[in-house]
C-alpha positions in Angstrom: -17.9 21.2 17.1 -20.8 19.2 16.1 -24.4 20.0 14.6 -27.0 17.1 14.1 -29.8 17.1 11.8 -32.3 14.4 11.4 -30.2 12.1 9.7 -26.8 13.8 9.4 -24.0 15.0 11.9 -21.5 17.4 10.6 -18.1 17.3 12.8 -16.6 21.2 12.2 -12.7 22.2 12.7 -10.7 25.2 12.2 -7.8 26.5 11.9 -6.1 29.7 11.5 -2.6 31.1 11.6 -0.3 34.4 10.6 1.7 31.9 8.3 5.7 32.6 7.7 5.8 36.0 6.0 2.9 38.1 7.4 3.5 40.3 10.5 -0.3 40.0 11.6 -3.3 37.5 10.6 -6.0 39.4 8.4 -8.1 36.4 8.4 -11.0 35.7 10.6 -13.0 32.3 10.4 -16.3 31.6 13.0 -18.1 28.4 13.5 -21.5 28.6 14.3 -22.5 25.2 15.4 -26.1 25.6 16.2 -26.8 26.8 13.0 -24.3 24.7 11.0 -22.9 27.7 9.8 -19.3 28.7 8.8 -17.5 32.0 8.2 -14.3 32.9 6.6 -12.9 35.6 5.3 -9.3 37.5 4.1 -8.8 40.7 4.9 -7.5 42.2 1.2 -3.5 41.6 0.7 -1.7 44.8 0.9 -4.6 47.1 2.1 -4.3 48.9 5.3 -6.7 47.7 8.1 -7.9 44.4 6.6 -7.6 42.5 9.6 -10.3 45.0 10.6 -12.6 44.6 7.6 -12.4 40.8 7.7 -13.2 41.0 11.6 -16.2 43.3 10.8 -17.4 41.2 8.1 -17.1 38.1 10.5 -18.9 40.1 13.0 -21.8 41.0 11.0 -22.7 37.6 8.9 -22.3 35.7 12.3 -24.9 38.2 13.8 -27.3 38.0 10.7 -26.8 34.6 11.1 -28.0 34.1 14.8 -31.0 36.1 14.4 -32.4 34.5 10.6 -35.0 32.2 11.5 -34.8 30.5 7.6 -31.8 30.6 5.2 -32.6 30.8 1.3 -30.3 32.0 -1.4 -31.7 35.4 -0.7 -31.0 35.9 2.9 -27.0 34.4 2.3 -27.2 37.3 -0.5 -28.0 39.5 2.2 -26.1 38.5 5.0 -22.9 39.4 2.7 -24.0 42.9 1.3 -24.6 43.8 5.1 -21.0 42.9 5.6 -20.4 45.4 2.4 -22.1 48.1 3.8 -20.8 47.9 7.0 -17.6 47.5 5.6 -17.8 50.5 3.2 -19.3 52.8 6.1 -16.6 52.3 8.2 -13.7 53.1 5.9 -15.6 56.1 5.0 -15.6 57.4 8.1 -12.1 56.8 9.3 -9.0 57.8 7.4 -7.4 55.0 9.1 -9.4 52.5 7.1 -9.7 53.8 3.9 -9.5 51.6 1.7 -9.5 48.5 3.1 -11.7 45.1 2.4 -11.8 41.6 3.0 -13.1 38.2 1.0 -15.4 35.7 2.0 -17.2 32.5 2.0 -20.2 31.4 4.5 -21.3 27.9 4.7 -24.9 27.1 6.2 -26.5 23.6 6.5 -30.4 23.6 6.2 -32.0 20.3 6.1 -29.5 18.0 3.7 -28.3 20.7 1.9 -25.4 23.0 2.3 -26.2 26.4 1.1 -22.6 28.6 0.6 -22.4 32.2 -1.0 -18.7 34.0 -1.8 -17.4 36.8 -2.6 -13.2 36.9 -3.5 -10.6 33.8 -4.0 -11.5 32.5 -0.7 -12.8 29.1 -1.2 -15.1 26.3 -0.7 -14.1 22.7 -1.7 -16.2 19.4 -1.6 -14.4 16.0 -1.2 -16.3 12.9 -2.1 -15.7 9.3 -3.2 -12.1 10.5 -3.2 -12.3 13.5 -5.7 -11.8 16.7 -4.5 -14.1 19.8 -6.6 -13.9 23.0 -6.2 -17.5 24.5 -5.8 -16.9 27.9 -5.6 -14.9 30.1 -8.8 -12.6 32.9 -8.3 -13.7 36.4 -8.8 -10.7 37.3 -9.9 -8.8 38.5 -13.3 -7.1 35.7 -13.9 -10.0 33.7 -13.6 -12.3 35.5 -15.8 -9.1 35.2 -18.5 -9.5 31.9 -17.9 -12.8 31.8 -19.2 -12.6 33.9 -22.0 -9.8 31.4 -23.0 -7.2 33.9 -22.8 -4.9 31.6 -20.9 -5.2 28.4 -19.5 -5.7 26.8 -15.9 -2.1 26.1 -15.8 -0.8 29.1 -16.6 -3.3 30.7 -14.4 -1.4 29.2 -11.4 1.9 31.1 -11.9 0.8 34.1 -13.5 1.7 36.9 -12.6 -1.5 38.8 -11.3 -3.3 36.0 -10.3 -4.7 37.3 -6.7 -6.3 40.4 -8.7 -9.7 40.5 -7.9 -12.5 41.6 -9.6 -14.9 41.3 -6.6 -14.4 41.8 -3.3 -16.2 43.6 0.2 -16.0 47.3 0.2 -14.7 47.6 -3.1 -18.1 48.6 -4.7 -21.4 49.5 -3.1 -22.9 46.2 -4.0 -21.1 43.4 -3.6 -22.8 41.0 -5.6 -22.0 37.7 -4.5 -22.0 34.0 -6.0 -24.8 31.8 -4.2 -24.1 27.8 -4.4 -25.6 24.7 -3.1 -25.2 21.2 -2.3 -26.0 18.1 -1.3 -25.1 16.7 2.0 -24.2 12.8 1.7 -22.5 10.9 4.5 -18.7 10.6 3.9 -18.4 14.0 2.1 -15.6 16.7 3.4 -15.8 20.2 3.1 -13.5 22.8 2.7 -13.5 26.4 3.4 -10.4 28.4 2.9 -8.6 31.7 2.5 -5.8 31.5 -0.4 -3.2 31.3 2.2 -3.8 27.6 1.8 -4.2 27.6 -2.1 -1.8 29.4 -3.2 1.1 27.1 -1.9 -0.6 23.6 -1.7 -2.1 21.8 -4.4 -5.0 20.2 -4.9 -3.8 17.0 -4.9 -2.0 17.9 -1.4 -4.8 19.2 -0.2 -7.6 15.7 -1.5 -4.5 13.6 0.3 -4.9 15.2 3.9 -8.6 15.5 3.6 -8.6 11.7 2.1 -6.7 10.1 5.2 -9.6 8.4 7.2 -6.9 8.4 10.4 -7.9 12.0 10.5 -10.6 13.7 12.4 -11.5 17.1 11.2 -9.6 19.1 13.6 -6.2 16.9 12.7 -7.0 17.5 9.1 -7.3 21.4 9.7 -4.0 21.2 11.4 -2.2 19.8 8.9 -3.4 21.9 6.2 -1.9 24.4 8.3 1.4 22.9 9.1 1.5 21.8 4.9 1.2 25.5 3.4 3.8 26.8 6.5 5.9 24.2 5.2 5.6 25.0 1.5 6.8 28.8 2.3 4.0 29.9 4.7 3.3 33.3 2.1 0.3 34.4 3.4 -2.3 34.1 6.5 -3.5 31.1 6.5 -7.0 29.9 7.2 -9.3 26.9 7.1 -12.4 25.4 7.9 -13.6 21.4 7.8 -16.6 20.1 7.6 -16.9 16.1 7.4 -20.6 14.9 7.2 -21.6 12.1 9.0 -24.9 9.1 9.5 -26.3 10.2 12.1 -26.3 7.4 15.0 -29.3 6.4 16.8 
């Protein structure tokens, strides 16, 4: 899927799948390509009904989405404490769904800039001039131990509590989530993902399949795929690509 500003053309991929251990896919991912929009998010590991909360939150972002006529730190704010709510009203009213949530991350492109807002461990990633940075940070425990200097970044990736999170949709009334943005440049890659991908593939695997030039977007997203299935397959797995390109006349 392709969206076209007045100098820029982003080529968009996904892929999504139930990985090696899971009986069902929680995660939901939606391209919105006349909006330059993306969608992702992981319904909570281990809670009852979060393929349904992820779906809902999909749902409702996507919808917020289609009907904005601007996008502004604000409305991306907005568009995820909708999901919240909706989220949190639903389990309220169903025993079925008590309890349940989801993460997420949206992408939207406005002018040369792409504005992203999170809330979880799903993910966005930027790879440019060959060095892949993570642009969104984990609201999770291990990550805030992380910054208090508690442990480090390498033993953050094998301990033992490391998917705890400390934010999530429908875990509190207000989900407060992390607002980003950045700079659109021709021969950048993006990366949105659920930690399905993270957890077993490294960064470096991860800069080497979005590095390789022979790929288009959707052969990078399938490989992804094919690379954390291969490395134990743990969890759903999602992803997203987003590779920016000049515009031809």
């Amino acid at each position: 899927m392709k969206y076209e500003h007045d100098t820029l053309k982003l080529e968009i991929a996904m892929a999504t799948d139930v990985g090696r251990i899971r009986q069902r896919n929680e995660d939901e991912v939606r391209i919105l390509p006349a909006a330059g929009a993306v969608v992702l998010a992981d319904g909570m590991g281990g809670h009852l009904a979060g393929d349904v909360a992820s779906r809902l939150a999909v749902e409702v972002v996507t919808e917020q989405i289609e009907k904005a006529e601007s996008a502004d730190e604000q409305t991306l704010r907005q568009w995820i404490e909708a999901a919240n709510r909706a989220i949190r009203s639903l389990a309220s009213s169903q025993a079925a769904f008590r309890g349940m949530g989801a993460t997420i991350v949206v992408t939207v492109c406005r002018g040369d800039h792409l504005l992203f807002s999170h809330v979880g461990d799903s993910r966005l990633y930027r790879l440019w001039n060959n060095t892949l940075h993570q642009l969104t940070e984990d609201h999770t425990l291990v990550q805030q131990y992380i910054n208090e200097g508690m442990i480090s970044s390498a033993e953050g990736k094998t301990w033992a509590g490391r998917n705890l999170l400390t934010k999530g949709l429908g875990i509190e009334e207000v989900a407060n989530p992390t607002y980003g943005q950045a700079s659109l440049r021709p021969g950048q890659t993006y990366l949105l993902c659920s930690d399905g991908l993270t957890d077993p593939v490294s960064d470096e695997q991860i800069s080497a399949i979005l590095s390789n030039s022979d790929y288009t977007g959707e052969d990078a997203a399938d490989e992804l795929v094919l690379l954390a299935n291969a490395n134990g397959g743990p969890d759903n797995i999602s992803v997203a690509v987003i590779r920016v390109h000049e515009k031809s006349d």
